[in-house]
C-alpha positions as CSV (number, residue, x, y, z in Angstrom):
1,X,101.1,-2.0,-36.5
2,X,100.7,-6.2,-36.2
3,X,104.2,-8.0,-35.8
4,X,103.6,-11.5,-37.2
5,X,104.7,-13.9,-34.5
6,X,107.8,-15.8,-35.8
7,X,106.6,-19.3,-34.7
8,X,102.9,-19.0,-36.3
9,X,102.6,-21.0,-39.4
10,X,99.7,-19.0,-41.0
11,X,98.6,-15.8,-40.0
12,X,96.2,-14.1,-41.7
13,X,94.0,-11.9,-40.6
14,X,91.2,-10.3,-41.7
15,X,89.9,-5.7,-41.7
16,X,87.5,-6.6,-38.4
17,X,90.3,-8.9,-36.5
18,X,92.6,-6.2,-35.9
19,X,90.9,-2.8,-37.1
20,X,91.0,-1.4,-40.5
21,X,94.2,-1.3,-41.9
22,X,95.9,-4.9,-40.4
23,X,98.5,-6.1,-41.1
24,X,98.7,-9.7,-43.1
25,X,101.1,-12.0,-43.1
26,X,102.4,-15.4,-44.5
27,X,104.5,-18.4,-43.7
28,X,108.3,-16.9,-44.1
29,X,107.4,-13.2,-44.1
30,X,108.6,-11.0,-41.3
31,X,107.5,-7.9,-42.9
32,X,104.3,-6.2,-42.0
33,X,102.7,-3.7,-43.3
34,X,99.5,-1.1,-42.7
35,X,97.3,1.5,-45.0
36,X,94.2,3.0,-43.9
37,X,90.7,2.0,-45.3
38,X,90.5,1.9,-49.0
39,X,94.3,2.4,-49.6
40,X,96.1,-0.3,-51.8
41,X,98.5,-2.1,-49.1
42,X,102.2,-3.1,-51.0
43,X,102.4,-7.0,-50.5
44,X,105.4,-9.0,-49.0
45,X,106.3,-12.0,-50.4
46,X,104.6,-14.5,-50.2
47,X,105.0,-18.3,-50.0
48,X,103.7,-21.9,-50.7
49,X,103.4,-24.6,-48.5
50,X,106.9,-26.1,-49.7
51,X,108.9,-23.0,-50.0
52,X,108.1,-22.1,-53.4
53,X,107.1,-18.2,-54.4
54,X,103.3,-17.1,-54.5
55,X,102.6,-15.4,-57.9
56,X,100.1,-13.3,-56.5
57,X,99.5,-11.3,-53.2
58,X,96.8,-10.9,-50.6
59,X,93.3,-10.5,-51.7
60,X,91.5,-7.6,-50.7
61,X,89.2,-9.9,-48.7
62,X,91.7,-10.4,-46.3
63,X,92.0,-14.2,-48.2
64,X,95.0,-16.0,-49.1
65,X,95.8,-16.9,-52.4
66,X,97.2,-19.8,-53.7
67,X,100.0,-20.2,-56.6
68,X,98.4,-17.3,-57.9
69,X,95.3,-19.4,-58.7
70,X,91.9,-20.0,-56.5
71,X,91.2,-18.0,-53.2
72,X,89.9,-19.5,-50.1
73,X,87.6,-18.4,-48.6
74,X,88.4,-17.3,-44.5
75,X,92.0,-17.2,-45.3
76,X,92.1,-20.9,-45.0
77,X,95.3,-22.7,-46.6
78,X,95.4,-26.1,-46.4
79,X,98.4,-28.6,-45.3
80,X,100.5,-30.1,-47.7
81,X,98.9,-33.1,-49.6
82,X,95.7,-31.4,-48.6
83,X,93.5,-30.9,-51.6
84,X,90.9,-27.4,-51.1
85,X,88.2,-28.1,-48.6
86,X,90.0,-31.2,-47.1
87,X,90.9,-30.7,-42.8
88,X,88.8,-29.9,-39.6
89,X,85.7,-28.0,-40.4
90,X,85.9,-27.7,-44.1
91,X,89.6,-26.0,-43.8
92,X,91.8,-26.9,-45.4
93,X,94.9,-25.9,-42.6
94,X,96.3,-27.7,-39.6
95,X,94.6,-29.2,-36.9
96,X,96.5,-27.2,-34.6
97,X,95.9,-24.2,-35.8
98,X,91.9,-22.9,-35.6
99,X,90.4,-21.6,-38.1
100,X,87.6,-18.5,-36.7
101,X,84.8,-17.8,-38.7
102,X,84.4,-17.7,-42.4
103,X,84.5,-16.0,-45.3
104,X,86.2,-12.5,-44.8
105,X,85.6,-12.3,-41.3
106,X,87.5,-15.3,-40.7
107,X,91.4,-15.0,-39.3
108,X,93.9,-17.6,-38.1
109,X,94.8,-18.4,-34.5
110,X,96.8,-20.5,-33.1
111,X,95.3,-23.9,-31.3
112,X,93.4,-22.4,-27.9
113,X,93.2,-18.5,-28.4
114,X,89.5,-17.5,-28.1
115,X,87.9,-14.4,-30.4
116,X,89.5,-11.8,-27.9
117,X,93.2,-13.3,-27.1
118,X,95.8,-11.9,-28.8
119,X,97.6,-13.4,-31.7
120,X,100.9,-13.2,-30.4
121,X,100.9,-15.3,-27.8
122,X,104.6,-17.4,-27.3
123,X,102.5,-20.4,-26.1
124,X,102.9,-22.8,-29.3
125,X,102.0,-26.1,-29.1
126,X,104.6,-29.1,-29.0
127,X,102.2,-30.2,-32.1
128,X,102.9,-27.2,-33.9
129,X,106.9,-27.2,-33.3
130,X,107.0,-31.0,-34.8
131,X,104.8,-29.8,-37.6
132,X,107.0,-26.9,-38.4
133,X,109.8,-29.1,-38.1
134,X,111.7,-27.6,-34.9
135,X,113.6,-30.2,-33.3
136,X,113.0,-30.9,-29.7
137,X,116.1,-30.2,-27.0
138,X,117.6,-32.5,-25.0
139,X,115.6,-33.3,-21.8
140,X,116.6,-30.6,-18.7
141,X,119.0,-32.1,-16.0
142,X,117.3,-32.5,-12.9
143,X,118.6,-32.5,-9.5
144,X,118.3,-36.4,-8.3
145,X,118.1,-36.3,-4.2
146,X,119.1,-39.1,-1.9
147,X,119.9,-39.4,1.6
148,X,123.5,-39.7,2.4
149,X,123.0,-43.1,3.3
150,X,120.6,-46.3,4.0
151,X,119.8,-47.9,7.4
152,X,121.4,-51.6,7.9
153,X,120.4,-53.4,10.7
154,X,122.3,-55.8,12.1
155,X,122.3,-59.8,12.0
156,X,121.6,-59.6,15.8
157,X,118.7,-57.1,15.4
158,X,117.5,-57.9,11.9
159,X,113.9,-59.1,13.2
160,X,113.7,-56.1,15.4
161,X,113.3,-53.4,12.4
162,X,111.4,-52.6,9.7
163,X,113.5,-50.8,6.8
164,X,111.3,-49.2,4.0
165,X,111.2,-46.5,1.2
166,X,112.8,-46.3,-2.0
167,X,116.3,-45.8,-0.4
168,X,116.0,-47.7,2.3
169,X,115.9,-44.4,4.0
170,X,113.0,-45.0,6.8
171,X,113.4,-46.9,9.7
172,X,110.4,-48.5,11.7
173,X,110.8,-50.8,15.4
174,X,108.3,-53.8,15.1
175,X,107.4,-54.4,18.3
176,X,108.2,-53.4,22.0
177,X,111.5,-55.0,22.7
178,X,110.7,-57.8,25.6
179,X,113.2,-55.7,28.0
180,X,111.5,-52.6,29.2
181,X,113.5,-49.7,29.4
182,X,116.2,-50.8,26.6
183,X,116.9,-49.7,22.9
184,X,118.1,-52.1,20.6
185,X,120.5,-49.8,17.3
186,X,120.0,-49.9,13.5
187,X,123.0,-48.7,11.8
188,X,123.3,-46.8,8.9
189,X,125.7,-47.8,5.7
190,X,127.6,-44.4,5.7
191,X,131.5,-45.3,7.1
192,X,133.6,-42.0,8.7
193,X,137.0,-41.8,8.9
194,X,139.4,-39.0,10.1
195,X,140.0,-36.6,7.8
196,X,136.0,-35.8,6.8
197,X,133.0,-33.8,7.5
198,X,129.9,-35.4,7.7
199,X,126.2,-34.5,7.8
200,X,122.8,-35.8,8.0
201,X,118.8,-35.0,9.1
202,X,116.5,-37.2,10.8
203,X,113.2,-36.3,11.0
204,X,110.9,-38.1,13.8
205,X,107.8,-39.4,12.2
206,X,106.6,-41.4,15.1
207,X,107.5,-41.5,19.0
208,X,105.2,-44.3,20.6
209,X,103.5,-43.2,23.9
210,X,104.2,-46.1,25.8
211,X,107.6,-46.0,25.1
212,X,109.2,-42.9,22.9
213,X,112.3,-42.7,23.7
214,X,114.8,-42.8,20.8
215,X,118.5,-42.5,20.7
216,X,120.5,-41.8,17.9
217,X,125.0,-40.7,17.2
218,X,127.8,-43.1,16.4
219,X,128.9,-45.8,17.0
220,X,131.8,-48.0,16.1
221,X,131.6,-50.2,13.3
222,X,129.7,-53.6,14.7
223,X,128.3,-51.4,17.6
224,X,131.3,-50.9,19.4
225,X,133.4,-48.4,20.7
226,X,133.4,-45.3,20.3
227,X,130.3,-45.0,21.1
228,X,128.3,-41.6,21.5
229,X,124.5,-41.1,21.5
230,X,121.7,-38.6,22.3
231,X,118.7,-39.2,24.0
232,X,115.1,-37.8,22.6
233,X,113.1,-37.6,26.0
234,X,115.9,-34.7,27.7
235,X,118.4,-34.6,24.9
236,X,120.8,-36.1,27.9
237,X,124.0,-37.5,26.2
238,X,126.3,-40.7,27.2
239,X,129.5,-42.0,26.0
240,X,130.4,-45.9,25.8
241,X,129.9,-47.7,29.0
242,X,129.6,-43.9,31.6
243,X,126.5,-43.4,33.0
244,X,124.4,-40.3,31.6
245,X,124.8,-36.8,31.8
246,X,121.9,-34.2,31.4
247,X,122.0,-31.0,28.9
248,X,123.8,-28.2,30.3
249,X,121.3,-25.6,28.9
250,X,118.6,-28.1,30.6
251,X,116.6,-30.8,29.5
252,X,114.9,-30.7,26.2
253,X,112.4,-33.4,24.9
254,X,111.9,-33.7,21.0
255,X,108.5,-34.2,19.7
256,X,107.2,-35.6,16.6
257,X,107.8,-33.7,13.4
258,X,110.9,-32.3,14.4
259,X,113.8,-32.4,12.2
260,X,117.3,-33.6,14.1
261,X,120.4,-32.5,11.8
262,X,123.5,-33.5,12.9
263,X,127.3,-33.1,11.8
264,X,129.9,-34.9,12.9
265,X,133.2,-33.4,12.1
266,X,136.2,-35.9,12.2
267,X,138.8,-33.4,10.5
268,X,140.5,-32.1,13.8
269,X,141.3,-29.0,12.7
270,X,141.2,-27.6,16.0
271,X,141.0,-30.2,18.3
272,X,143.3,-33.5,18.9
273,X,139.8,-34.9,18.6
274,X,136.4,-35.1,16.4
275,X,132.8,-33.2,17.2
276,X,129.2,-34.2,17.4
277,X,127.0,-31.1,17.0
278,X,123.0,-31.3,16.6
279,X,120.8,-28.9,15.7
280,X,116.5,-29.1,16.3
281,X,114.5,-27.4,13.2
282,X,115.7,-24.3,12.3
283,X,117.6,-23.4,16.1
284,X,121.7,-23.2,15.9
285,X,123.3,-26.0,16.4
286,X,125.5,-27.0,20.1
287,X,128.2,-29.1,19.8
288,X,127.2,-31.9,22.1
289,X,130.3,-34.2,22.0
290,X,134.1,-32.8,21.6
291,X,136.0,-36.0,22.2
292,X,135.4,-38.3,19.3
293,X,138.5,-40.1,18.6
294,X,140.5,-40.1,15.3
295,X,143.2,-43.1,15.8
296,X,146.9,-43.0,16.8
297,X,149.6,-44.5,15.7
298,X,148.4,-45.5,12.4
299,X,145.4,-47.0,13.7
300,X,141.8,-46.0,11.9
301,X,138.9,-45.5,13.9
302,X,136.0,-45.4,11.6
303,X,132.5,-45.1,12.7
304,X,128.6,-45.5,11.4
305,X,125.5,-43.5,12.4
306,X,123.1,-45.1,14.8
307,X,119.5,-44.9,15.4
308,X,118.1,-46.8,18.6
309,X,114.6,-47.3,19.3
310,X,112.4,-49.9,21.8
311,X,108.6,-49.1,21.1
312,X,106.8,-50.4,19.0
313,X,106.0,-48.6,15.7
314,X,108.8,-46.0,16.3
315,X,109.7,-44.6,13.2
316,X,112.5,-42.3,11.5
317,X,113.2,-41.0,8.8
318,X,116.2,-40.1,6.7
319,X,115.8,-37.1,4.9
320,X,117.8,-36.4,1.3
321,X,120.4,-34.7,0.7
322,X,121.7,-32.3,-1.7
């Protein structure tokens, strides 16, 4: 037994479509029904194109009749203000809806279903839905990503830098800086305080031969201190003014492509102080800095993320967020 699809407009179909014995159907009828060869079928009702009751049923063509009066031929209806004849092809139905064949052999299918593809296919054109007069829903919410922040160089730096992408979220050095050796920092907009938890990912798009060292932390707001950074050639780390201090699991030089997420947590839930942990790719993270200061006495410290760089065409990236 044939189900009509409920979303079909017209569906009519003809002995040879669906084997002796189909099942026909019309706009508004969920009923179906089946009788073998040569056996009279009992109709459903049937409907006009506005609504109105069919005085007649099916023909035993397989046809459609209409208001009880003229039968076309191939089951073709046509759309309303359509006179007989009028459409694509001769038909008089919808556009969207195909009409296969002629005379009896002729069936309905729905816009892009070849001979052999089943008629009840849920693919329905958009066409179809505003021609049946479904309304559209409301557009689906999508999930907008943006980094957590944008890079901001400063005054004293401004020609140094290059600052790109729709969010300002990529971070290029023009130029070797004329001191050999040095980094010169590009801050980020993001502010932290005591009190939260903080992350980010950098991902290295570019480390110039020549010079590829890049450094990147916190620093105090206007560079200054607290200051703590990480270096990319041995992931040695240094604090304000000391001199550097290598890895203690040993040196470990980042290379292009790698992703650099780090965390700073300024809550101090454990410590009297904050933490600076960094993680490579997909390796678990070290906590590379444990004494990150969250004020006394009333006193903020609040601090920005810092990239540094001294090659030229160094580049970084700031990668969204969720």
């Amino acid at each position: 037994m044939w189900q009509q699809p409920a979303l079909s407009p017209f569906a009519a179909a003809s002995p040879g479509e669906f084997g002796s014995g189909a099942a026909a159907a019309t706009v508004g009828s969920s009923a179906s029904w089946a009788g073998a060869e040569g056996s009279q079928a009992r109709p459903a009702p049937q409907f006009g194109s506005f609504g109105a009751p069919v005085s007649s049923g099916m023909s035993p063509a397989g046809g459609t009749t209409w208001n009880g009066g003229s039968q076309w031929s191939g089951a073709c209806a046509p759309r309303p203000g359509e006179l007989p004849g009028e459409g694509e092809n001769g038909c008089g139905g919808s556009p969207a809806i195909g009409c296969a064949g002629s005379g009896s052999d002729a069936s309905w299918r729905p816009l892009g279903l070849g001979a052999g593809a089943s008629s009840s296919s849920s693919a329905v054109s958009p066409w179809v839905l505003g021609w049946l007069g479904v309304p559209e829903g409301p557009e689906r919410p999508r999930m907008r990503r943006h980094p957590p922040f944008t890079w901001k160089p400063g005054a004293d730096f401004l020609g140094e830098f290059r600052v790109s992408g729709d969010a300002r979220e990529v971070v290029t050095k023009v130029g070797d800086f004329w001191e050999p050796g040095t980094v010169v920092p590009a801050a980020g907009t993001l502010q932290m305080s005591k009190g939260g938890l903080y992350h980010w990912t950098l991902l290295l798009e570019r480390l110039p031969p020549q010079r590829p060292q890049i450094q990147f932390g916190l620093h105090g707001v206007g560079h200054s201190k607290p200051m703590r950074v990480l270096s990319s050639t041995r992931c040695s780390r240094a604090r304000d003014d000391d001199p550097w201090e290598p890895r203690p699991a040993g040196d470990r030089a980042l290379a292009e492509g790698d992703y650099v997420h780090v965390q700073v947590d300024l809550r101090g839930l454990h410590l009297p102080f904050g933490t600076l942990s960094v993680a490579v790719n997909a390796e678990p993270p070290e906590i590379v800095f444990d004494d990150i200061p969250l004020g006394s006495g009333g006193a903020a410290v609040s601090t920005t993320p810092v990239i540094a760089m001294g090659g030229d065409s160094a580049r970084v990236r700031l990668c969204p967020a969720y």
